[in-house]
C-alpha positions as CSV (number, residue, x, y, z in Angstrom):
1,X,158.5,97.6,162.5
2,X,154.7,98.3,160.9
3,X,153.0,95.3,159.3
4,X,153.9,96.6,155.4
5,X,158.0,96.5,155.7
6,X,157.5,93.2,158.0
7,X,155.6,91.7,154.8
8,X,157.8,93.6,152.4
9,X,161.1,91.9,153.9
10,X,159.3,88.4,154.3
11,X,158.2,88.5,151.0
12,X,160.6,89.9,149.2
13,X,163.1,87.0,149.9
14,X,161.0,84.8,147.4
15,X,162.8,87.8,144.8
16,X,165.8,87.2,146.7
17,X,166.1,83.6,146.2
18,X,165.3,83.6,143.0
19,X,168.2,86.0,141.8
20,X,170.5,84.1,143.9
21,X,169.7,81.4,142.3
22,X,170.1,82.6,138.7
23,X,173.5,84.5,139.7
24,X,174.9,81.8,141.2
25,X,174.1,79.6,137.7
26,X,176.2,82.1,135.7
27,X,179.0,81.7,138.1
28,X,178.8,78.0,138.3
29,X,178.5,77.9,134.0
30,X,181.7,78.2,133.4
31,X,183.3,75.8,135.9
32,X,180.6,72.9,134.7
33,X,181.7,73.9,131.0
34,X,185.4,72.9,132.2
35,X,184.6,69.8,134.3
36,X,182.3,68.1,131.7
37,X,183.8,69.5,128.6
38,X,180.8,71.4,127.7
39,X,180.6,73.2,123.9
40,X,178.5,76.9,124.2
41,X,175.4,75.1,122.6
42,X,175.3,72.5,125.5
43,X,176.1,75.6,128.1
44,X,173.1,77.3,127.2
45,X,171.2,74.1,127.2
46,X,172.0,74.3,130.8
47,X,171.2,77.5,131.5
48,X,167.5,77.2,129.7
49,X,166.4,73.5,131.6
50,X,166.0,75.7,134.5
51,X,163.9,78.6,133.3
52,X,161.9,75.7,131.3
53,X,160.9,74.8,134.9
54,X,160.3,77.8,136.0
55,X,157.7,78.3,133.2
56,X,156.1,74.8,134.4
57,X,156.2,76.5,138.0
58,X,154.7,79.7,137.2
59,X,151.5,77.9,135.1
60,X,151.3,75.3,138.0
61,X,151.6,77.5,141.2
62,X,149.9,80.6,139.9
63,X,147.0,78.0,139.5
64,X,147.4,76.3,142.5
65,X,147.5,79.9,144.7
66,X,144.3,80.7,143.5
67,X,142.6,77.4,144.6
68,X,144.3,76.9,148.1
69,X,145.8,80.3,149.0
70,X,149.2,82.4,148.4
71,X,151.1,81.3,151.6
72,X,150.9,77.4,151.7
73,X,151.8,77.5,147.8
74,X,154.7,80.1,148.4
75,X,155.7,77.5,151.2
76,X,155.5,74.6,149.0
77,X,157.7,76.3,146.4
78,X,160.7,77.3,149.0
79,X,160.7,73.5,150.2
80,X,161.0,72.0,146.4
81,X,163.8,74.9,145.8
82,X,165.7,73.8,149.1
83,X,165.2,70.0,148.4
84,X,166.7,70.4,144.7
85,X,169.5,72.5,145.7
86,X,170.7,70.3,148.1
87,X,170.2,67.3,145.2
88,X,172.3,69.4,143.0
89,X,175.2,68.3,145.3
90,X,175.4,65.2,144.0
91,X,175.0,65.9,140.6
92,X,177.1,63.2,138.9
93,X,177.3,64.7,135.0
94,X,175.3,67.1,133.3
95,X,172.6,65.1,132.7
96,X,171.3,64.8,135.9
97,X,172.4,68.4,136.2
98,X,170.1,69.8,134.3
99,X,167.4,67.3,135.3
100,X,168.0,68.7,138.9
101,X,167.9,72.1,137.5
102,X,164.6,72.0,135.9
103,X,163.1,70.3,139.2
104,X,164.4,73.5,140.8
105,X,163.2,76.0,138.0
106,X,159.5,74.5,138.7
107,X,160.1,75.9,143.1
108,X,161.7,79.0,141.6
109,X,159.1,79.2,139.1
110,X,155.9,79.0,141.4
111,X,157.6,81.3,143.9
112,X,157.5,85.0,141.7
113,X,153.9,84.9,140.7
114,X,152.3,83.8,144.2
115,X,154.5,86.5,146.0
116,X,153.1,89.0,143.6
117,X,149.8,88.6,143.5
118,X,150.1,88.0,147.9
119,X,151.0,91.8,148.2
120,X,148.7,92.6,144.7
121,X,146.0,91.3,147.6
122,X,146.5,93.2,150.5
123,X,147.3,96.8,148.3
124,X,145.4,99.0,145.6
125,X,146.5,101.6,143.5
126,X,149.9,103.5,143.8
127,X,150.7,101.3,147.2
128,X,150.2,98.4,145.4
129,X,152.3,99.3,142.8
130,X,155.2,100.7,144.8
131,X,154.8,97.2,147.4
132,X,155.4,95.3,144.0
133,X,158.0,97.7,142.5
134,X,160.1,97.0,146.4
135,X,159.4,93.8,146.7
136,X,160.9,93.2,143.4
137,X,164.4,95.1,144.4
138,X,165.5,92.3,146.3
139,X,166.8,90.8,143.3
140,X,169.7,92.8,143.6
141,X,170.1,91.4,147.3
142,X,170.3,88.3,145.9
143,X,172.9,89.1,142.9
144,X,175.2,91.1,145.9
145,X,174.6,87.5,148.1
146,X,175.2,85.3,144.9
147,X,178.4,87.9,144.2
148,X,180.2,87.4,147.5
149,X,179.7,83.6,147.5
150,X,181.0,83.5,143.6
151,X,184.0,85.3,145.1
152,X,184.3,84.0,148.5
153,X,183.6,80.0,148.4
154,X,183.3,79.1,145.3
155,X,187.2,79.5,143.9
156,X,188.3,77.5,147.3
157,X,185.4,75.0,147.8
158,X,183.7,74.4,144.4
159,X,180.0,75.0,143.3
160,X,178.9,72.0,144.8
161,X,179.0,73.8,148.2
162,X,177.9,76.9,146.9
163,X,174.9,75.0,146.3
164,X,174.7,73.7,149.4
165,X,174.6,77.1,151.3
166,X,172.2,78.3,148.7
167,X,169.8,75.1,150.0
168,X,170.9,76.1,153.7
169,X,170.1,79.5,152.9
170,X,166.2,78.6,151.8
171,X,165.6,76.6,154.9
172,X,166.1,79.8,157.1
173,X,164.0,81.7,154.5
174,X,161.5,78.8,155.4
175,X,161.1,79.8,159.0
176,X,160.7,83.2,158.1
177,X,158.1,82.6,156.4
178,X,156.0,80.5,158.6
179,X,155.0,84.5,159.9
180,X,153.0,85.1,156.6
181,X,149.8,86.6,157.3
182,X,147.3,83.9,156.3
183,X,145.4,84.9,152.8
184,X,143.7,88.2,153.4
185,X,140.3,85.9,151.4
186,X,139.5,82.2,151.6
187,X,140.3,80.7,148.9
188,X,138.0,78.3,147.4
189,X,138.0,75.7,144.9
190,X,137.9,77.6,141.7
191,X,137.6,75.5,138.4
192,X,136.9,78.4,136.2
193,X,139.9,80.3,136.4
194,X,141.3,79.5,133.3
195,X,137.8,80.3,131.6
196,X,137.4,83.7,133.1
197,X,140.8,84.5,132.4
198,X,140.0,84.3,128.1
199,X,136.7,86.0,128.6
200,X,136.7,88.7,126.7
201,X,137.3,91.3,129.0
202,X,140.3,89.6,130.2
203,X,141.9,88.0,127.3
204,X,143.1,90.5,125.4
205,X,145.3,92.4,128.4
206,X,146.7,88.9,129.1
207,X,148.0,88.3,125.4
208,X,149.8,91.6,125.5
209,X,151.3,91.4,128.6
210,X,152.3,87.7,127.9
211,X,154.1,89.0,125.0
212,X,156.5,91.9,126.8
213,X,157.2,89.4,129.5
214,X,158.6,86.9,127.0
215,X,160.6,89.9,125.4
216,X,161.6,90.7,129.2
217,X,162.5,87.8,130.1
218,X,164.0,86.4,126.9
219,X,166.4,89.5,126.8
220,X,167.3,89.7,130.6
221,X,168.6,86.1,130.8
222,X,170.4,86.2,127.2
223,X,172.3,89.2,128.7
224,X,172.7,88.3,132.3
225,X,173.2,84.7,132.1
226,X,175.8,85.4,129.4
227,X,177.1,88.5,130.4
228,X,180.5,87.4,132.3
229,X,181.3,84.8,129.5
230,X,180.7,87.6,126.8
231,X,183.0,89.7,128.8
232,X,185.8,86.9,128.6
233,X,185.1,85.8,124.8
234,X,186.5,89.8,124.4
235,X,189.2,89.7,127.0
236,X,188.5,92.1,129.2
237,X,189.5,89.9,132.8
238,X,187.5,92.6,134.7
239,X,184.9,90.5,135.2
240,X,186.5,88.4,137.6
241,X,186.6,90.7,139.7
242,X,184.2,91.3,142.7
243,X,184.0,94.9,142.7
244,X,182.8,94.7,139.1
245,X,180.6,92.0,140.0
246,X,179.4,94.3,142.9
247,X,178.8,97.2,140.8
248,X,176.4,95.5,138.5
249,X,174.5,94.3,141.1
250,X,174.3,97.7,143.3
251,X,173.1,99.6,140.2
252,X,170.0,97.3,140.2
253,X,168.8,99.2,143.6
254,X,168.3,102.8,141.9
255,X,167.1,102.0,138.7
256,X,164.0,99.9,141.3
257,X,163.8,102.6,143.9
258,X,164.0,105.4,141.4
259,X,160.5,103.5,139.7
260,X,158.9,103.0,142.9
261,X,159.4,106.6,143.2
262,X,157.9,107.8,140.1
263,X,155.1,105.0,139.7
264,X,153.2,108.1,142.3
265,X,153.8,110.1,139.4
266,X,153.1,108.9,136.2
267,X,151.4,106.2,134.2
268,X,153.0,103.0,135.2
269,X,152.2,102.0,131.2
270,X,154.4,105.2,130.2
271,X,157.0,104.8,132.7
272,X,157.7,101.4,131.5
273,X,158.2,102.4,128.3
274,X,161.3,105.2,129.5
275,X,162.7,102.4,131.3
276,X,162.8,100.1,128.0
277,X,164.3,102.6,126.0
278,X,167.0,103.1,128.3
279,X,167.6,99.7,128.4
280,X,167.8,99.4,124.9
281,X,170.2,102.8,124.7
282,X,172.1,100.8,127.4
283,X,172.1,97.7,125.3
284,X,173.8,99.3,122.3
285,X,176.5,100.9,124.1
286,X,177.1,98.1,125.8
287,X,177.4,95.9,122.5
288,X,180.0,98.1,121.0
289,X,181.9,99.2,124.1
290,X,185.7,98.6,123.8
291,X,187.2,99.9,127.0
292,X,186.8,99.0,130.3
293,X,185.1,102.5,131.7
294,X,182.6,102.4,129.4
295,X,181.7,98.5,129.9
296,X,181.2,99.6,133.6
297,X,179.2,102.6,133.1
298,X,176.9,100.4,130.0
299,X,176.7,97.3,132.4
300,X,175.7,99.7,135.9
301,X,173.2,101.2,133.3
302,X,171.7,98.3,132.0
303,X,171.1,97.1,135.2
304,X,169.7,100.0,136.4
305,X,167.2,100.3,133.4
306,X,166.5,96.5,132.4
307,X,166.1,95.2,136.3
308,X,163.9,98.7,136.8
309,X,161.3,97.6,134.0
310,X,161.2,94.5,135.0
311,X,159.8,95.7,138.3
312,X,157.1,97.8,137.0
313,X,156.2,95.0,134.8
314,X,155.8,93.1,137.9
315,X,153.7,96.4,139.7
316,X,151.4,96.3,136.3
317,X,150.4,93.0,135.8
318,X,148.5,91.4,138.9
319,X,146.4,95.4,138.9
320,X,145.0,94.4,135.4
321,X,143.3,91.3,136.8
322,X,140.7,90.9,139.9
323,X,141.8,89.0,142.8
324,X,139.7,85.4,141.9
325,X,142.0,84.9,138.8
326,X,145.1,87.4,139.8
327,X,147.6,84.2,140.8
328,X,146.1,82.1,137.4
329,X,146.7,85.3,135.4
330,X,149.9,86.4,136.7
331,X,151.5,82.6,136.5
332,X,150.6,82.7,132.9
333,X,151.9,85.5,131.9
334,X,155.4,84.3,133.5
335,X,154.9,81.3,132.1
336,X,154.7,83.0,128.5
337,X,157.6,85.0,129.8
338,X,159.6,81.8,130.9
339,X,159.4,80.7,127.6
340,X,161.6,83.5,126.4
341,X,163.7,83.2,129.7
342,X,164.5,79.4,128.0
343,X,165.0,80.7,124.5
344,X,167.4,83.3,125.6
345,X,170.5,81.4,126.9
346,X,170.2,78.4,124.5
347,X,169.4,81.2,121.0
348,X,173.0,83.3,122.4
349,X,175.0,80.2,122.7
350,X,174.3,79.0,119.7
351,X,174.6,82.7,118.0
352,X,177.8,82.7,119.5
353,X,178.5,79.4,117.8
354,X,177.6,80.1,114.0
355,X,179.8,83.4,115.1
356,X,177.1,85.9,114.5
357,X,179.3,87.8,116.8
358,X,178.3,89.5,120.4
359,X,177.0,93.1,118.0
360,X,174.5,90.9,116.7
361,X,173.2,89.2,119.9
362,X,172.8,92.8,121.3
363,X,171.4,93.9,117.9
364,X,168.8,91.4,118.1
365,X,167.7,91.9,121.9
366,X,167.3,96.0,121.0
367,X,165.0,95.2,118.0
368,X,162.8,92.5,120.2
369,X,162.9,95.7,123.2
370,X,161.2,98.1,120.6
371,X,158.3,95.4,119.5
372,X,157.7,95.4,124.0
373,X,157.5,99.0,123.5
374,X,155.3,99.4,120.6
375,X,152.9,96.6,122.0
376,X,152.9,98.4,125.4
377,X,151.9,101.8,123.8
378,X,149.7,100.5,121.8
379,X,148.0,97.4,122.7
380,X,147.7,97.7,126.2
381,X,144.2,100.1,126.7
382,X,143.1,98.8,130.0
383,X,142.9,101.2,133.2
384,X,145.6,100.3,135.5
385,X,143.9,99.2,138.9
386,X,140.9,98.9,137.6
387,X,140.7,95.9,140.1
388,X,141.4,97.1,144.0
389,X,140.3,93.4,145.5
């Protein structure tokens, strides 16, 4: 195996862990909403004390990676995730559920941005891009993984142990990654990082992209987190079943690989725009679907187009920034985006609580998808790659 898929597959579990880890959250929602009584409000509550980690974790570690060097942070991150999983166990009541949660939000958190801007390091141009775009398409290996354990342990065992094997599962990722390739540069102590990143130059690039990645992110885990509860709330029991599951995670692959493709074609800018209006074309069909066929073709499509942009998103942002300030940089524009990602679940369940109705989640999410577009045709003028070290 060449030295590029050995880094891809080591690197791309930090993608994989992540998804996991949010999949297996929106399996686990409903059964904590049962156990502790929980009203929709309080269920979203749950579901944004870990994403208000992660945006701790991606400020903190994106930081950090710069100063001492991608692989110890990217280490550090996997322990913390491992350690809080395995806490989750003996989660007594939903306080210290969620308390345990955003401990592991700050691991997953930290682990996104440093793995990006690790390959951003060792890639320019089109490579680059298509490394990042990869890497990023083992999320969907971790929503199939998330899927089968949902399906397979959960309904006899309980989510207590499927958070144990998620904990069991991160200390094998561990050992893999004790084969990272140290930092392609020594890192040194770097206290202006923040200061370069608002120079002029800089700032402005950072401000837009920090704004699609809260749109991103605020719409992906509104939809995802929700999306099997929304399915219930209108009766449809075909999401309880794995090959539905299944589907929705498979469809991620060609909508990632399909980009990857293409980013040695065209613009990355422009094709990230396509794949936001088919996400928001998705969006709407899905929001006034009525039969099961076309809920499976909407969902397969929203996957493919929503999980697609978020990948080129991910291929875009460290190639705006040169290396010294690429892990600061990219942290903080998660972190912006993390802030959506703990608006999202907490702003549906309480929509769904005032009964705005699920039309009117899904109406909202398109219009917040055409202000990303807009800003990205418009207010994004820097060359792509302008930076190659």
């Amino acid at each position: 195996m060449d030295k590029s898929k050995r880094l891809l597959l080591i690197v791309g579990t930090a993608w994989m862990i992540d998804a996991l880890d949010v999949a297996i959250l929106s399996f686990m929602m409903p059964l904590i909403k049962t156990e502790w009584t929980l009203n929709e409000t309080q269920l979203g509550l749950v579901g944004a004390m870990t994403s208000f980690g992660m945006l701790i974790g991606a400020l903190l570690c994106g930081k950090l990676s710069d100063r001492f060097g991608r692989k110890k942070i990217l280490m550090g991150t996997l322990i913390l995730f491992s350690l809080s999983n395995l806490a989750l166990v003996f989660a007594p009541n939903v306080t210290w559920f969620m308390a345990i949660r955003f401990i592991t939000g700050i691991g997953l958190g930290g682990e996104l941005p440093v793995a990006a801007a690790l390959i951003a390091d060792r890639y320019t141009g089109t490579k680059r891009s298509q490394m990042l775009v990869l890497s990023d398409s083992f999320w969907a290996y971790g929503w199939i993984l998330a899927s089968l354990i949902a399906f397979f342990v959960i309904p006899h065992f309980g989510w207590r142990i499927a958070a144990l094997l998620t904990a069991v599962l991160a200390l094998y990722v561990f050992v893999l990654r004790k084969h990272l390739p140290d930092d392609a540069i020594t890192h040194k102590q770097n206290t202006a990082s923040f200061r370069q990143l608002f120079s002029p130059k800089h700032k402005w690039p950072l401000i837009m992209l920090s704004l699609v990645w809260f749109i991103v992110m605020l719409t992906y885990y509104g939809i995802f987190l929700w999306l099997p509860s929304v399915l219930v709330l209108r009766g449809f029991s075909i999401v309880h079943s794995l090959g539905y599951t299944l589907a929705m995670s498979i469809a991620q692959l060609p909508g990632y690989y399909l980009a990857a493709h293409l980013l040695a074609k065209m613009n990355p800018k422009k094709l990230l725009i396509g794949y936001l209006m088919g996400t928001i074309l998705a969006s709407l069909i899905f929001g006034l679907a009525n039969n099961v066929p076309i809920i499976l073709i909407a969902g397969a499509a929203l996957s493919f187009f929503d999980l697609g942009a978020w990948g080129i998103l991910i291929a875009l942002t460290p190639s705006l920034f040169p290396h010294a300030i690429r892990g600061t940089a990219m942290g903080s524009a998660q972190a912006v985006g993390r802030l959506g990602a703990v608006i999202g679940p907490f702003l549906v369940g309480w929509l769904l609580d005032i009964k705005v109705g699920i039309g009117g989640v899904f109406s909202l999410f398109v219009g917040l998808l055409l202000i990303a577009i807009i800003i990205m045709a418009f207010g994004i003028k820097t060359r792509v790659d302008n930076f190659d070290n």
